[in-house]
N, C-alpha and C positions, 0 to 999 in steps of 0.2 A: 504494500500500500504506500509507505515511503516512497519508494523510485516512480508512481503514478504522480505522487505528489510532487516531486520533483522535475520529473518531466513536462508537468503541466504549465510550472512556476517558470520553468525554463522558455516554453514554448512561449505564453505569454509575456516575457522581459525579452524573448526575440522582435512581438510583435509589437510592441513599445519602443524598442529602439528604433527598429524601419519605421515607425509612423515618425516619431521623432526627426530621423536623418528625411523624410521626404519633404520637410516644410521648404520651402522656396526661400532661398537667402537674398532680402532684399538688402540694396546698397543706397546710399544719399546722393541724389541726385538735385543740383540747381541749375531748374529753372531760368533763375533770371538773381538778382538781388534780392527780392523780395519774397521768395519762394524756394523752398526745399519740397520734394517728392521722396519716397524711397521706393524704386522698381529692382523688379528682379534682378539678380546680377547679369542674365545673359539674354537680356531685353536690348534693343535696338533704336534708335528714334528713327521716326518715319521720317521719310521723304515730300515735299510737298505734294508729289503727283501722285503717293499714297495714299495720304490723308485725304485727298479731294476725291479720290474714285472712290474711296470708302464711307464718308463723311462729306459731301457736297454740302459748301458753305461762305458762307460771305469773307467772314473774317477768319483768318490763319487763325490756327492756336498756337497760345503764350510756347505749346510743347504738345509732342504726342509721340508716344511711344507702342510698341509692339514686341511682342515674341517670332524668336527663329520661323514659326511656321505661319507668320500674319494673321493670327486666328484672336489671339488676346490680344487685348489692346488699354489703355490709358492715355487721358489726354488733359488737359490744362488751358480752360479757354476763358474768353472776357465776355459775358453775355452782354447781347443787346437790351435786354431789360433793365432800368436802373429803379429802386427803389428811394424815396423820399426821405423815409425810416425803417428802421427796425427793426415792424411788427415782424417777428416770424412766423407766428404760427399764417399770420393773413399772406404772406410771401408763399410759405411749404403749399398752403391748398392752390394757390395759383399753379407755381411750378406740377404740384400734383395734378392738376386739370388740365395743366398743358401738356404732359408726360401720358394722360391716358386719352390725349385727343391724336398722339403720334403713331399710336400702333392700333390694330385689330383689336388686339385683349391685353389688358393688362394684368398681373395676379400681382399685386406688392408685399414684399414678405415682411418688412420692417421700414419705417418712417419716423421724420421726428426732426428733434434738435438735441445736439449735444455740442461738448465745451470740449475743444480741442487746444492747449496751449495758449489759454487765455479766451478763443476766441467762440463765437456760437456759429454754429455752423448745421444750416437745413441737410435733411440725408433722405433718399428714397431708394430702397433697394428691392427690384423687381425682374419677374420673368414677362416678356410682352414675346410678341406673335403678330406679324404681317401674313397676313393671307396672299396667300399667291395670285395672280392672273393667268385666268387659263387659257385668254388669248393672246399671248405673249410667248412666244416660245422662250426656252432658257429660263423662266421666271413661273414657273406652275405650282411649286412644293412652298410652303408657308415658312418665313424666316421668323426662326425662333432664337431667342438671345437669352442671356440674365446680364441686368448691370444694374451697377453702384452708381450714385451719382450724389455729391455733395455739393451744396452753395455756400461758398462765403459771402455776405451781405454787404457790402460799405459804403459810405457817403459816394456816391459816382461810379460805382463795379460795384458787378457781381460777379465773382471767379466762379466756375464750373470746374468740376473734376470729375470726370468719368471713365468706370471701368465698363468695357464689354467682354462678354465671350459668347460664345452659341450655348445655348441653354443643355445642350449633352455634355456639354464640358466642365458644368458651374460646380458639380460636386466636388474637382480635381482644385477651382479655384474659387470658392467662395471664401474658405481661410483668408486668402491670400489678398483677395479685393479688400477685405474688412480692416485686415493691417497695415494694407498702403493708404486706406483710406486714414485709418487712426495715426499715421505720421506727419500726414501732410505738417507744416510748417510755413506759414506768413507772417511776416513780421508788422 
């Protein structure tokens, strides 16, 4: 009964170290002066002609990065919306209304505000779903994602920080959006 015992204790302190050694080691990354990120170590920053086939959009982002196989992604941008004040929670239901006016369905698994290094910062973290076109060839099967997405507020900006991945992948990198999310840094 010992050696069962044993074996067990053994097999689970194996299955705790590989979970352990699989976390993704992110590094400090700045932005600009005003901004630190932490991305994975063997992340990439995108190219402009990346970010726009992928992200069609007016204005560059302050940053945006991606993984070896273009599939994950993180970016750092200055929204066009400016706020007056403060209100958060009246900011989150906007942003929230506008976030589930972008896709087919939305499912949000967690929302809110938290205090990141002094600062308050809006969070929406969801799985959404674009329904495909089925007269379109190349575009029939529905594009499903999960992503993070955080707002800083300030007098004249509002910074946007968003992770995506394809929604089959989210269980490999939900850990990981939540931590890069919990480092961000603005001074």
């Amino acid at each position: 009964m010992h050696k069962i015992k044993t074996g067990v204790s053994g097999i689970l302190l194996l299955v705790l170290v590989c979970m352990a050694t699989d976390r993704r080691k992110l590094v400090k990354t700045k932005v600009n002066d005003q901004i630190t990120v932490s991305i994975p170590q063997d992340w990439r920053p995108m190219d402009n002609l990346d970010f726009s086939q992928r992200y069609p959009s007016v204005r560059a982002p302050l940053a945006a990065f991606t993984d070896q196989e273009r599939l994950v992604d993180f970016s750092v941008n200055i929204s066009a919306t400016q706020w007056p004040d403060a209100d958060h929670e009246i900011v989150r239901s906007f942003f929230k209304a506008s976030v589930s006016n972008m896709f087919d369905r939305v499912d949000f698994i967690a929302e809110g505000v938290h205090e990141l290094n002094g600062k308050k910062f809006i969070f929406l973290e969801f799985d959404s779903r674009v329904n495909g076109n089925r007269q379109q060839e190349g575009f029939t099967d529905p594009v499903m994602k999960y992503t993070y997405i955080q707002y800083l507020v300030e007098p004249g900006r509002t910074l946007v920080f968003s992770f995506n991945c394809p929604r089959r992948m989210k269980d490999d990198w939900q850990e990981t959006a939540r931590a890069m999310m919990k480092a961000v840094k603005v001074k």
